[in-house]
C-alpha positions in Angstrom: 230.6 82.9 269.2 227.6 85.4 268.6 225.5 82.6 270.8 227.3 82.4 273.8 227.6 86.3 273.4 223.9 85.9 273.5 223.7 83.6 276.5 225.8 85.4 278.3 223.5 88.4 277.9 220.8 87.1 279.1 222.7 85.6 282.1 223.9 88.9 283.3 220.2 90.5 282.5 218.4 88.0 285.1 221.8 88.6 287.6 221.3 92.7 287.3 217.2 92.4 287.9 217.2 90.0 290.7 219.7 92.5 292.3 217.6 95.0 291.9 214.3 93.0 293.0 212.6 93.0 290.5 209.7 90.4 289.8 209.4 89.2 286.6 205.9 88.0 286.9 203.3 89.7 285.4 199.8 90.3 287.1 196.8 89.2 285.7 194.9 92.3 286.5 193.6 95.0 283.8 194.6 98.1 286.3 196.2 97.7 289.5 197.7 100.0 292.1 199.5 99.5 295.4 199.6 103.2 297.7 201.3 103.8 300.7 198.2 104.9 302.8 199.8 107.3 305.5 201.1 109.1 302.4 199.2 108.4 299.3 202.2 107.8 297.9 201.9 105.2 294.7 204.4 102.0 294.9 203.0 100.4 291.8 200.6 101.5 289.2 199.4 99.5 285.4 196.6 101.7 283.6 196.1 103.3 287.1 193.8 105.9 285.7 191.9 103.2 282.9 187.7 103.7 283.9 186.2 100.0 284.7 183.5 99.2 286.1 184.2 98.0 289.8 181.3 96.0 291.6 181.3 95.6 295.0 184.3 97.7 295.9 181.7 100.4 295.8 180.4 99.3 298.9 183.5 101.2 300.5 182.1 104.3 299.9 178.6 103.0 300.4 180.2 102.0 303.9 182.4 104.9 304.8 179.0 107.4 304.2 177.4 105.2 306.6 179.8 105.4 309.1 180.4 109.0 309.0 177.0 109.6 308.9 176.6 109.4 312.8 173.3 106.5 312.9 174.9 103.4 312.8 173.4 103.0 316.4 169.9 104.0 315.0 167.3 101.0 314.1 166.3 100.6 310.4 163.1 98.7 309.9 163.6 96.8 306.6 161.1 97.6 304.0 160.3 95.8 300.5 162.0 98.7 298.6 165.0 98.1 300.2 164.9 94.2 299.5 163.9 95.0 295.6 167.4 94.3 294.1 169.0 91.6 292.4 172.4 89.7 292.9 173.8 89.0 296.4 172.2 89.3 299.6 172.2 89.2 303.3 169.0 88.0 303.4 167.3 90.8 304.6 163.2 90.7 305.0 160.7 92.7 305.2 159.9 93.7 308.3 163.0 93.1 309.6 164.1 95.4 312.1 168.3 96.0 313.2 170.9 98.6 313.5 172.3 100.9 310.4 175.8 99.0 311.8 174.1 95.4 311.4 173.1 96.0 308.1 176.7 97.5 307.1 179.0 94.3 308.7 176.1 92.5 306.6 177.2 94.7 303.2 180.8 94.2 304.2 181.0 90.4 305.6 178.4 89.2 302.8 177.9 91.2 300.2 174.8 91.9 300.5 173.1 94.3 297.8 170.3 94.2 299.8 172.0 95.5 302.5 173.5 98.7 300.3 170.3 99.1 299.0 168.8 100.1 302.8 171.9 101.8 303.6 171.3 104.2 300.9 167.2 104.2 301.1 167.7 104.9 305.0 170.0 107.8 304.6 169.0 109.8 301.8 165.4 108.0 300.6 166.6 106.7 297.4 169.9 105.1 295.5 169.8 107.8 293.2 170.3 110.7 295.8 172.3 108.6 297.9 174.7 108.2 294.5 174.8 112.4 295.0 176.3 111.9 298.1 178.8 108.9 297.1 180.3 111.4 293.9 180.2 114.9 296.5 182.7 112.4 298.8 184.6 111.0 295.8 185.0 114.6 294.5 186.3 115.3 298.3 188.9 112.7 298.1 190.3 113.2 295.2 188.7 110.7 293.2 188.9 112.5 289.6 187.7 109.6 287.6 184.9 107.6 289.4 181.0 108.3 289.1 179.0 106.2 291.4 175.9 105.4 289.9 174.3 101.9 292.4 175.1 102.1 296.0 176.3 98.0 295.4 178.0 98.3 292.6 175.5 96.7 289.9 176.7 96.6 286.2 176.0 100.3 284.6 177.6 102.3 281.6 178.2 105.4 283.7 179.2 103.5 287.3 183.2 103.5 287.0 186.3 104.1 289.2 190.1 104.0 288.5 192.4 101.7 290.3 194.2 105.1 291.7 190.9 106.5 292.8 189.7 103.5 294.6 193.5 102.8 296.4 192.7 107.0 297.2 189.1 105.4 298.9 190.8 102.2 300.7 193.5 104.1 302.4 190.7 107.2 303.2 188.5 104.4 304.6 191.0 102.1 306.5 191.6 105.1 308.6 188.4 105.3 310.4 188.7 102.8 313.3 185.0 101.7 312.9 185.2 100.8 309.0 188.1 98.8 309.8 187.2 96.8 312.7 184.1 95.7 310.2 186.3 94.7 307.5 188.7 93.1 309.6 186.7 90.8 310.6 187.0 86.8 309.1 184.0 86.2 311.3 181.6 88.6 312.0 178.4 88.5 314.1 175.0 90.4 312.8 172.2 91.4 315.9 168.7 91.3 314.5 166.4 93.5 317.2 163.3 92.0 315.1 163.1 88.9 314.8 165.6 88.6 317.5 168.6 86.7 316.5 172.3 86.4 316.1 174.5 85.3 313.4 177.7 84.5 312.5 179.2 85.3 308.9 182.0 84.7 307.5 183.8 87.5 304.9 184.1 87.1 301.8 187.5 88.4 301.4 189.6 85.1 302.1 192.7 87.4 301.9 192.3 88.2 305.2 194.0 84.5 306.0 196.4 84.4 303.0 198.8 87.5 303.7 200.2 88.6 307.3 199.5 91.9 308.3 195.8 91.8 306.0 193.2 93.7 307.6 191.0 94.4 305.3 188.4 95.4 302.5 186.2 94.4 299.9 186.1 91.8 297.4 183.4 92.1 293.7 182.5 90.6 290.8 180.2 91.0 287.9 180.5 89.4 284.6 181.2 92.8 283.2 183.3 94.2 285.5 185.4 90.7 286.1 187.2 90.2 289.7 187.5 93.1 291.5 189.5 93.3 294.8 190.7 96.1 297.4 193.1 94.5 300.3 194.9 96.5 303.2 198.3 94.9 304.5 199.9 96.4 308.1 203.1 95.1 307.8 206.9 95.8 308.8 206.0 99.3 309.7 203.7 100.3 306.4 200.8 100.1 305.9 199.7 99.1 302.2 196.7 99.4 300.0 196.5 97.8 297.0 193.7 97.5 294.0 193.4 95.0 290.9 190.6 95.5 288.9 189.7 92.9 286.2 191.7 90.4 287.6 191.2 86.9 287.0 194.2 86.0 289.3 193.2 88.3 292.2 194.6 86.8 295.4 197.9 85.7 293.7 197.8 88.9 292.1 197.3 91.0 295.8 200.4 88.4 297.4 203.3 89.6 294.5 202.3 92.6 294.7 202.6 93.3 298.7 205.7 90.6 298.3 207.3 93.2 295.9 206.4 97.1 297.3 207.2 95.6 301.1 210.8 95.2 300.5 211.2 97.9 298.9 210.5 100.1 301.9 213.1 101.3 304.6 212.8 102.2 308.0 213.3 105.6 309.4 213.6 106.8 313.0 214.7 110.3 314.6 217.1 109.8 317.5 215.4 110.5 320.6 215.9 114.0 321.3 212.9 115.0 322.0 212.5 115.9 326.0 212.4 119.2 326.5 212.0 121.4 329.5 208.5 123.0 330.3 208.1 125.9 332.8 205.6 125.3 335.8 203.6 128.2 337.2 202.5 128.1 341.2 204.5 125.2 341.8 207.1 123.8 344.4 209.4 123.3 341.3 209.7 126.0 338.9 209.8 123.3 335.9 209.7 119.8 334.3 211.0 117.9 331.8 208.1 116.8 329.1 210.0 112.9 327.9 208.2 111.1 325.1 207.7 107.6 325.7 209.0 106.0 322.3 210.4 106.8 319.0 208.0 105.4 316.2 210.1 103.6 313.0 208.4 104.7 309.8 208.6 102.6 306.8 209.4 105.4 304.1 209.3 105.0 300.2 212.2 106.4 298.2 212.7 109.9 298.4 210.2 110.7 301.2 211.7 112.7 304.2 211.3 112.0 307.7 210.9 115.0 309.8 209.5 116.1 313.5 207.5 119.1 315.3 207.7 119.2 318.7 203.7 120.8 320.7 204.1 121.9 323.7 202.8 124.8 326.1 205.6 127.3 326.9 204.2 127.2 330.4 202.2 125.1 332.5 199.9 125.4 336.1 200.4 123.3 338.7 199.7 120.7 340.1 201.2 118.7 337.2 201.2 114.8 338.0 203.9 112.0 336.9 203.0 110.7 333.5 200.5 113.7 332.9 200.2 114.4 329.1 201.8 117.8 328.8 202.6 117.6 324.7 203.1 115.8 322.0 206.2 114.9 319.0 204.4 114.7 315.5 206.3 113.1 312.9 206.0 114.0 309.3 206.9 112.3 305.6 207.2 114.9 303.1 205.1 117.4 305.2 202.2 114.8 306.2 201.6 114.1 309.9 202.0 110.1 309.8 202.6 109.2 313.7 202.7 111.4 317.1 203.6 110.4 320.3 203.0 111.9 323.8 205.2 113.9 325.9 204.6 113.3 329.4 205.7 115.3 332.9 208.8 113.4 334.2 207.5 114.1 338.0 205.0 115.7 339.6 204.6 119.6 340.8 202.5 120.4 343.7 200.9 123.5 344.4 201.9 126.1 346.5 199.0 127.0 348.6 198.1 130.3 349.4 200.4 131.5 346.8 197.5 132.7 344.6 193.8 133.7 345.0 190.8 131.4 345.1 189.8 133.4 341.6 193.5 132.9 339.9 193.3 129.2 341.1 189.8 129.0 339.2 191.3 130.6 336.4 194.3 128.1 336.8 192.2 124.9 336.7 189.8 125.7 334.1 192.7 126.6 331.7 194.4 123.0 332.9 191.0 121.6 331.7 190.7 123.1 328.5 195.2 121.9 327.8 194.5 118.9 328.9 191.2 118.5 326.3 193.5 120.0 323.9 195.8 117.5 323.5 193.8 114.7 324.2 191.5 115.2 320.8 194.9 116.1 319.1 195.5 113.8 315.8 
Protein backbone atom coordinates (compact mmCIF):
# COMPACT_ATOMS: atom_id res chain seq x y z
CA UNK A 1 0.00 0.00 0.00
CA UNK A 2 2.69 2.62 1.28
CA UNK A 3 4.31 1.92 -2.53
CA UNK A 4 1.69 2.67 -4.67
CA UNK A 5 1.06 5.66 -2.28
CA UNK A 6 4.51 6.35 -3.26
CA UNK A 7 4.05 5.96 -7.02
CA UNK A 8 1.29 7.75 -7.10
CA UNK A 9 3.22 10.65 -5.68
CA UNK A 10 5.50 10.83 -7.90
CA UNK A 11 2.99 10.51 -10.73
CA UNK A 12 1.06 13.57 -9.75
CA UNK A 13 4.61 15.48 -9.01
CA UNK A 14 5.79 15.02 -12.84
CA UNK A 15 1.78 15.91 -13.85
CA UNK A 16 1.84 19.30 -11.51
CA UNK A 17 5.51 20.38 -13.04
CA UNK A 18 4.93 19.69 -16.63
CA UNK A 19 1.78 21.95 -16.12
CA UNK A 20 3.53 24.37 -14.89
CA UNK A 21 6.51 24.14 -17.55
CA UNK A 22 8.92 23.43 -15.84
CA UNK A 23 12.21 21.67 -17.30
CA UNK A 24 13.62 19.20 -15.36
CA UNK A 25 16.98 19.25 -16.97
CA UNK A 26 19.65 20.66 -15.38
CA UNK A 27 22.34 22.96 -17.17
CA UNK A 28 25.80 22.13 -17.19
CA UNK A 29 26.94 25.69 -16.63
CA UNK A 30 28.67 26.90 -13.22
CA UNK A 31 26.65 30.46 -13.43
CA UNK A 32 24.07 31.28 -15.94
CA UNK A 33 21.59 34.00 -16.52
CA UNK A 34 18.94 34.68 -19.16
CA UNK A 35 17.66 38.82 -19.06
CA UNK A 36 15.02 40.27 -20.81
CA UNK A 37 17.12 43.07 -22.64
CA UNK A 38 14.48 45.93 -23.20
CA UNK A 39 14.03 45.66 -19.46
CA UNK A 40 16.85 44.06 -17.69
CA UNK A 41 14.56 42.09 -16.16
CA UNK A 42 16.18 38.46 -15.07
CA UNK A 43 14.20 35.25 -16.42
CA UNK A 44 16.70 32.83 -14.97
CA UNK A 45 19.57 33.11 -12.75
CA UNK A 46 22.15 29.99 -10.97
CA UNK A 47 25.13 31.69 -8.83
CA UNK A 48 24.26 34.84 -11.03
CA UNK A 49 26.59 36.95 -9.00
CA UNK A 50 29.60 33.87 -8.50
CA UNK A 51 33.15 35.91 -9.88
CA UNK A 52 34.75 33.52 -12.88
CA UNK A 53 36.97 34.29 -15.03
CA UNK A 54 35.24 34.86 -18.55
CA UNK A 55 37.70 34.78 -21.64
CA UNK A 56 36.64 36.02 -24.68
CA UNK A 57 33.30 37.43 -23.73
CA UNK A 58 35.44 40.31 -22.70
CA UNK A 59 35.81 41.22 -26.11
CA UNK A 60 32.19 42.80 -25.74
CA UNK A 61 33.34 45.46 -23.91
CA UNK A 62 36.55 45.56 -25.78
CA UNK A 63 34.12 45.94 -28.82
CA UNK A 64 31.41 48.23 -27.54
CA UNK A 65 34.47 51.01 -26.46
CA UNK A 66 35.52 50.68 -29.94
CA UNK A 67 32.41 51.43 -31.39
CA UNK A 68 31.43 54.23 -29.23
CA UNK A 69 34.54 55.58 -29.54
CA UNK A 70 33.75 57.33 -32.91
CA UNK A 71 37.23 55.88 -35.23
CA UNK A 72 36.12 52.79 -36.54
CA UNK A 73 36.43 54.51 -39.97
CA UNK A 74 40.01 55.69 -39.06
CA UNK A 75 43.17 53.38 -40.44
CA UNK A 76 45.28 51.60 -37.75
CA UNK A 77 48.68 50.62 -39.07
CA UNK A 78 49.44 47.30 -37.21
CA UNK A 79 52.60 47.45 -35.18
CA UNK A 80 54.61 44.41 -33.48
CA UNK A 81 53.29 45.52 -30.00
CA UNK A 82 50.01 45.00 -31.02
CA UNK A 83 50.84 41.43 -32.50
CA UNK A 84 52.93 40.47 -29.10
CA UNK A 85 50.16 38.25 -27.50
CA UNK A 86 49.54 34.78 -27.25
CA UNK A 87 46.44 32.53 -27.94
CA UNK A 88 44.05 33.21 -30.86
CA UNK A 89 44.50 35.43 -33.73
CA UNK A 90 43.38 37.05 -36.81
CA UNK A 91 46.44 36.94 -38.14
CA UNK A 92 47.33 40.33 -38.00
CA UNK A 93 51.07 41.54 -39.21
CA UNK A 94 53.15 44.01 -38.87
CA UNK A 95 52.84 46.51 -41.08
CA UNK A 96 49.56 45.81 -41.79
CA UNK A 97 47.38 48.66 -42.42
CA UNK A 98 43.10 48.49 -42.12
CA UNK A 99 40.24 50.15 -40.42
CA UNK A 100 39.64 50.21 -36.37
CA UNK A 101 36.07 48.39 -37.80
CA UNK A 102 38.23 45.59 -39.81
CA UNK A 103 40.14 44.84 -36.97
CA UNK A 104 36.90 44.65 -34.54
CA UNK A 105 34.65 42.05 -37.09
CA UNK A 106 38.19 40.36 -36.95
CA UNK A 107 38.00 40.26 -32.74
CA UNK A 108 34.38 39.43 -33.09
CA UNK A 109 34.16 36.83 -36.18
CA UNK A 110 37.63 35.17 -35.11
CA UNK A 111 38.71 35.78 -31.95
CA UNK A 112 41.50 37.27 -32.52
CA UNK A 113 43.64 38.50 -29.35
CA UNK A 114 45.70 40.08 -31.66
CA UNK A 115 43.01 42.06 -32.85
CA UNK A 116 41.93 43.26 -28.96
CA UNK A 117 45.30 43.84 -28.44
CA UNK A 118 45.37 46.90 -31.24
CA UNK A 119 42.03 47.83 -30.44
CA UNK A 120 43.19 48.76 -27.01
CA UNK A 121 46.89 49.94 -28.10
CA UNK A 122 45.12 52.21 -30.77
CA UNK A 123 42.75 53.84 -28.45
CA UNK A 124 44.37 54.44 -25.28
CA UNK A 125 48.31 53.37 -26.01
CA UNK A 126 48.38 50.43 -23.87
CA UNK A 127 46.06 47.33 -22.47
CA UNK A 128 46.58 48.53 -19.12
CA UNK A 129 44.96 52.07 -19.57
CA UNK A 130 42.66 50.75 -22.05
CA UNK A 131 41.52 48.18 -18.92
CA UNK A 132 40.79 51.87 -17.10
CA UNK A 133 38.40 52.57 -19.56
CA UNK A 134 36.73 48.86 -19.86
CA UNK A 135 36.09 49.02 -15.59
CA UNK A 136 34.83 53.27 -15.84
CA UNK A 137 32.07 51.62 -18.56
CA UNK A 138 31.43 48.51 -16.45
CA UNK A 139 31.01 50.72 -13.40
CA UNK A 140 28.52 52.86 -15.88
CA UNK A 141 26.45 49.81 -16.56
CA UNK A 142 26.05 48.49 -13.60
CA UNK A 143 28.41 45.87 -13.68
CA UNK A 144 29.14 45.70 -9.69
CA UNK A 145 31.31 42.59 -9.84
CA UNK A 146 33.57 42.51 -12.91
CA UNK A 147 37.28 43.99 -13.20
CA UNK A 148 38.66 43.85 -16.63
CA UNK A 149 42.19 43.33 -16.47
CA UNK A 150 43.28 42.03 -20.65
CA UNK A 151 41.36 43.60 -23.32
CA UNK A 152 40.97 39.64 -24.79
CA UNK A 153 40.16 38.09 -21.93
CA UNK A 154 43.54 36.12 -21.13
CA UNK A 155 43.68 34.00 -17.87
CA UNK A 156 44.38 36.45 -14.75
CA UNK A 157 43.61 36.35 -10.84
CA UNK A 158 41.98 39.72 -10.85
CA UNK A 159 40.08 39.59 -14.62
CA UNK A 160 36.47 38.36 -13.51
CA UNK A 161 32.80 39.09 -14.37
CA UNK A 162 29.40 37.71 -13.03
CA UNK A 163 26.98 35.99 -15.26
CA UNK A 164 24.40 39.00 -14.27
CA UNK A 165 26.99 41.67 -15.10
CA UNK A 166 27.95 40.26 -18.38
CA UNK A 167 23.81 39.54 -19.47
CA UNK A 168 23.85 43.62 -18.07
CA UNK A 169 26.86 44.05 -21.06
CA UNK A 170 25.12 41.73 -23.85
CA UNK A 171 21.84 43.46 -23.67
CA UNK A 172 23.81 47.18 -23.32
CA UNK A 173 25.78 46.06 -26.41
CA UNK A 174 23.07 44.41 -28.65
CA UNK A 175 21.46 47.75 -28.62
CA UNK A 176 23.94 49.63 -30.72
CA UNK A 177 23.00 48.82 -34.39
CA UNK A 178 26.76 48.69 -35.39
CA UNK A 179 27.94 46.02 -32.61
CA UNK A 180 25.19 43.92 -33.72
CA UNK A 181 25.30 43.92 -37.33
CA UNK A 182 29.20 42.66 -36.50
CA UNK A 183 28.07 39.86 -34.37
CA UNK A 184 25.33 38.93 -36.44
CA UNK A 185 27.22 37.95 -38.91
CA UNK A 186 27.91 33.87 -39.77
CA UNK A 187 30.10 35.18 -42.47
CA UNK A 188 31.81 38.18 -42.31
CA UNK A 189 34.18 40.00 -44.75
CA UNK A 190 37.61 41.80 -43.39
CA UNK A 191 39.12 44.87 -45.95
CA UNK A 192 42.86 45.09 -45.66
CA UNK A 193 43.91 48.82 -47.13
CA UNK A 194 47.63 47.35 -46.84
CA UNK A 195 48.34 44.70 -48.32
CA UNK A 196 45.11 45.10 -50.14
CA UNK A 197 42.88 42.20 -49.73
CA UNK A 198 39.55 40.73 -48.76
CA UNK A 199 38.49 37.98 -46.64
CA UNK A 200 35.85 36.03 -45.72
CA UNK A 201 35.43 34.54 -41.99
CA UNK A 202 33.32 32.65 -40.62
CA UNK A 203 32.16 33.31 -36.62
CA UNK A 204 32.88 31.44 -34.15
CA UNK A 205 29.62 31.42 -32.46
CA UNK A 206 27.80 28.39 -34.41
CA UNK A 207 24.69 29.47 -32.31
CA UNK A 208 23.91 31.79 -34.70
CA UNK A 209 22.55 28.59 -36.90
CA UNK A 210 21.24 26.46 -34.01
CA UNK A 211 18.41 28.77 -32.49
CA UNK A 212 15.80 30.93 -34.54
CA UNK A 213 15.76 34.43 -33.82
CA UNK A 214 20.00 34.27 -32.75
CA UNK A 215 21.65 37.27 -33.54
CA UNK A 216 24.36 37.38 -31.71
CA UNK A 217 27.59 37.57 -29.45
CA UNK A 218 30.59 36.04 -28.36
CA UNK A 219 31.79 32.68 -27.67
CA UNK A 220 35.53 31.99 -25.01
CA UNK A 221 37.47 29.56 -23.59
CA UNK A 222 40.46 29.10 -21.52
CA UNK A 223 41.46 26.11 -19.60
CA UNK A 224 40.83 28.16 -16.44
CA UNK A 225 37.97 29.82 -17.22
CA UNK A 226 36.18 26.60 -19.12
CA UNK A 227 33.45 27.42 -21.95
CA UNK A 228 32.24 30.68 -21.83
CA UNK A 229 29.31 31.90 -24.02
CA UNK A 230 26.97 35.14 -24.39
CA UNK A 231 23.96 34.54 -27.12
CA UNK A 232 21.15 37.10 -28.09
CA UNK A 233 17.75 35.48 -29.36
CA UNK A 234 14.86 38.02 -31.15
CA UNK A 235 12.14 35.92 -30.90
CA UNK A 236 8.21 35.94 -30.54
CA UNK A 237 8.26 39.55 -29.68
CA UNK A 238 11.40 39.49 -26.90
CA UNK A 239 14.35 39.82 -27.14
CA UNK A 240 16.63 37.49 -24.90
CA UNK A 241 20.12 37.46 -23.56
CA UNK A 242 21.40 34.78 -22.02
CA UNK A 243 25.10 33.85 -20.30
CA UNK A 244 26.60 30.39 -19.04
CA UNK A 245 29.87 30.62 -17.78
CA UNK A 246 31.87 27.37 -17.19
CA UNK A 247 29.82 25.36 -19.18
CA UNK A 248 30.90 22.31 -20.70
CA UNK A 249 27.51 21.85 -22.44
CA UNK A 250 27.18 25.44 -23.73
CA UNK A 251 25.07 25.29 -26.88
CA UNK A 252 22.62 22.73 -25.46
CA UNK A 253 22.87 24.65 -22.41
CA UNK A 254 21.86 28.29 -24.47
CA UNK A 255 18.74 26.06 -26.50
CA UNK A 256 16.86 24.96 -22.86
CA UNK A 257 17.39 27.83 -21.62
CA UNK A 258 15.73 30.24 -24.51
CA UNK A 259 13.25 26.91 -24.96
CA UNK A 260 12.17 27.54 -21.28
CA UNK A 261 12.07 31.68 -20.58
CA UNK A 262 10.32 32.04 -24.29
CA UNK A 263 7.22 30.46 -23.21
CA UNK A 264 7.01 31.82 -20.43
CA UNK A 265 6.41 35.32 -21.84
CA UNK A 266 3.01 36.87 -22.93
CA UNK A 267 2.08 39.36 -25.31
CA UNK A 268 0.75 42.75 -24.46
CA UNK A 269 -0.76 45.42 -26.77
CA UNK A 270 -2.75 48.82 -26.02
CA UNK A 271 -5.91 49.10 -28.09
CA UNK A 272 -5.35 51.62 -30.63
CA UNK A 273 -6.48 54.76 -29.29
CA UNK A 274 -4.01 56.69 -29.95
CA UNK A 275 -5.02 59.48 -32.85
CA UNK A 276 -5.46 62.46 -31.53
CA UNK A 277 -6.27 65.91 -32.92
CA UNK A 278 -3.46 68.53 -33.39
CA UNK A 279 -4.24 72.30 -34.06
CA UNK A 280 -2.67 73.83 -37.36
CA UNK A 281 -1.68 77.52 -37.38
CA UNK A 282 -1.81 79.60 -40.94
CA UNK A 283 -3.53 76.88 -42.57
CA UNK A 284 -6.63 76.25 -44.88
CA UNK A 285 -7.78 73.76 -42.13
CA UNK A 286 -7.61 74.82 -38.69
CA UNK A 287 -6.47 71.14 -37.59
CA UNK A 288 -5.41 67.47 -38.18
CA UNK A 289 -5.64 64.31 -36.90
CA UNK A 290 -1.97 62.87 -35.83
CA UNK A 291 -2.86 58.56 -36.49
CA UNK A 292 -0.08 56.18 -35.50
CA UNK A 293 0.64 53.67 -37.98
CA UNK A 294 0.70 50.38 -35.84
CA UNK A 295 0.27 49.06 -32.38
CA UNK A 296 3.63 47.18 -31.29
CA UNK A 297 2.84 43.60 -29.25
CA UNK A 298 5.40 43.48 -26.38
CA UNK A 299 6.42 40.25 -24.95
CA UNK A 300 6.21 41.05 -21.08
CA UNK A 301 7.54 38.96 -18.16
CA UNK A 302 5.26 38.38 -15.17
CA UNK A 303 4.33 41.30 -13.31
CA UNK A 304 5.68 43.94 -15.75
CA UNK A 305 3.07 46.64 -16.82
CA UNK A 306 2.41 47.90 -20.16
CA UNK A 307 1.79 51.46 -20.42
CA UNK A 308 1.77 54.54 -23.11
CA UNK A 309 2.72 58.42 -23.37
CA UNK A 310 1.42 60.05 -26.10
CA UNK A 311 4.42 63.45 -27.71
CA UNK A 312 2.93 65.63 -29.48
CA UNK A 313 3.09 69.56 -30.29
CA UNK A 314 -0.16 71.30 -29.03
CA UNK A 315 0.06 73.23 -32.14
CA UNK A 316 1.57 73.06 -35.45
CA UNK A 317 2.57 75.56 -38.73
CA UNK A 318 1.46 74.98 -41.89
CA UNK A 319 2.02 73.66 -44.58
CA UNK A 320 1.81 70.16 -42.94
CA UNK A 321 2.00 67.32 -45.65
CA UNK A 322 0.10 63.67 -45.63
CA UNK A 323 2.23 61.26 -43.77
CA UNK A 324 4.34 64.13 -42.21
CA UNK A 325 5.84 62.94 -38.78
CA UNK A 326 3.92 65.28 -36.33
CA UNK A 327 4.50 62.94 -32.90
CA UNK A 328 5.13 59.94 -31.55
CA UNK A 329 3.33 57.02 -28.93
CA UNK A 330 6.09 55.59 -26.54
CA UNK A 331 5.36 52.53 -24.85
CA UNK A 332 6.63 51.66 -21.45
CA UNK A 333 7.17 48.29 -19.17
CA UNK A 334 7.42 49.18 -15.65
CA UNK A 335 8.36 52.84 -16.50
CA UNK A 336 11.17 51.88 -19.31
CA UNK A 337 10.63 53.20 -22.83
CA UNK A 338 10.74 49.73 -24.80
CA UNK A 339 9.01 50.67 -28.34
CA UNK A 340 7.66 54.08 -29.97
CA UNK A 341 5.85 54.52 -33.00
CA UNK A 342 5.13 57.61 -35.12
CA UNK A 343 2.13 59.72 -35.35
CA UNK A 344 1.73 61.02 -38.71
CA UNK A 345 -0.71 64.02 -40.29
CA UNK A 346 -3.77 62.29 -41.72
CA UNK A 347 -3.87 65.01 -44.71
CA UNK A 348 -2.22 67.73 -45.68
CA UNK A 349 -2.62 71.66 -44.69
CA UNK A 350 -1.73 74.34 -47.09
CA UNK A 351 -0.85 77.68 -46.34
CA UNK A 352 -2.72 80.61 -46.48
CA UNK A 353 -0.78 83.09 -48.34
CA UNK A 354 -0.56 86.53 -47.40
CA UNK A 355 -2.04 85.67 -44.12
CA UNK A 356 1.23 86.39 -42.31
CA UNK A 357 4.49 88.41 -42.93
CA UNK A 358 7.49 87.31 -44.77
CA UNK A 359 9.35 87.58 -41.11
CA UNK A 360 6.47 85.40 -39.26
CA UNK A 361 6.67 82.93 -42.23
CA UNK A 362 10.60 82.82 -41.50
CA UNK A 363 9.95 82.40 -37.99
CA UNK A 364 7.26 79.72 -39.06
CA UNK A 365 9.66 77.48 -41.08
CA UNK A 366 12.61 77.61 -38.98
CA UNK A 367 10.58 76.46 -35.95
CA UNK A 368 8.98 73.49 -38.51
CA UNK A 369 12.73 72.70 -39.03
CA UNK A 370 13.86 72.47 -35.63
CA UNK A 371 10.04 70.03 -34.75
CA UNK A 372 10.67 68.15 -37.37
CA UNK A 373 14.68 67.55 -36.18
CA UNK A 374 13.04 67.02 -32.93
CA UNK A 375 11.34 64.16 -33.46
CA UNK A 376 13.29 62.59 -35.95
CA UNK A 377 16.50 61.99 -33.31
CA UNK A 378 13.72 60.99 -30.73
CA UNK A 379 14.48 57.43 -29.11
Amino acid sequence: MLRKKTVLFFILLLLLTAGLGIKTRAISASSAVVMKSDTNKVLYELNPDAKLSMASTTKIMTAVLAVESGRMEQLVEVTEKMTAVEGTSMGLRKGDILTLGNIVKGMMLLSGNDAANAVATFLSGSSEKFAEKMNEKAKQLGMKNTNFVTPSGLDDEEHYTTAYDMALLGSYAMKNPVFRQIVSEYYGKVSYVYPKGEYTYRNHNRFLTMYEGACGIKTGFTKKSGRCLVTAVEKDGAFLVAVTLNSPDDWNDHIALYDECIPKLKKLSLENKFDTFIKVAGGDKTGIIAKIQSVPEIAAADGEQLSSKTLIDKFIYAPVSTGERVGEVRFYLDGICVAARELTASESVERIIGQKSGFDRFKDKIFNIFRRRKWQTTA
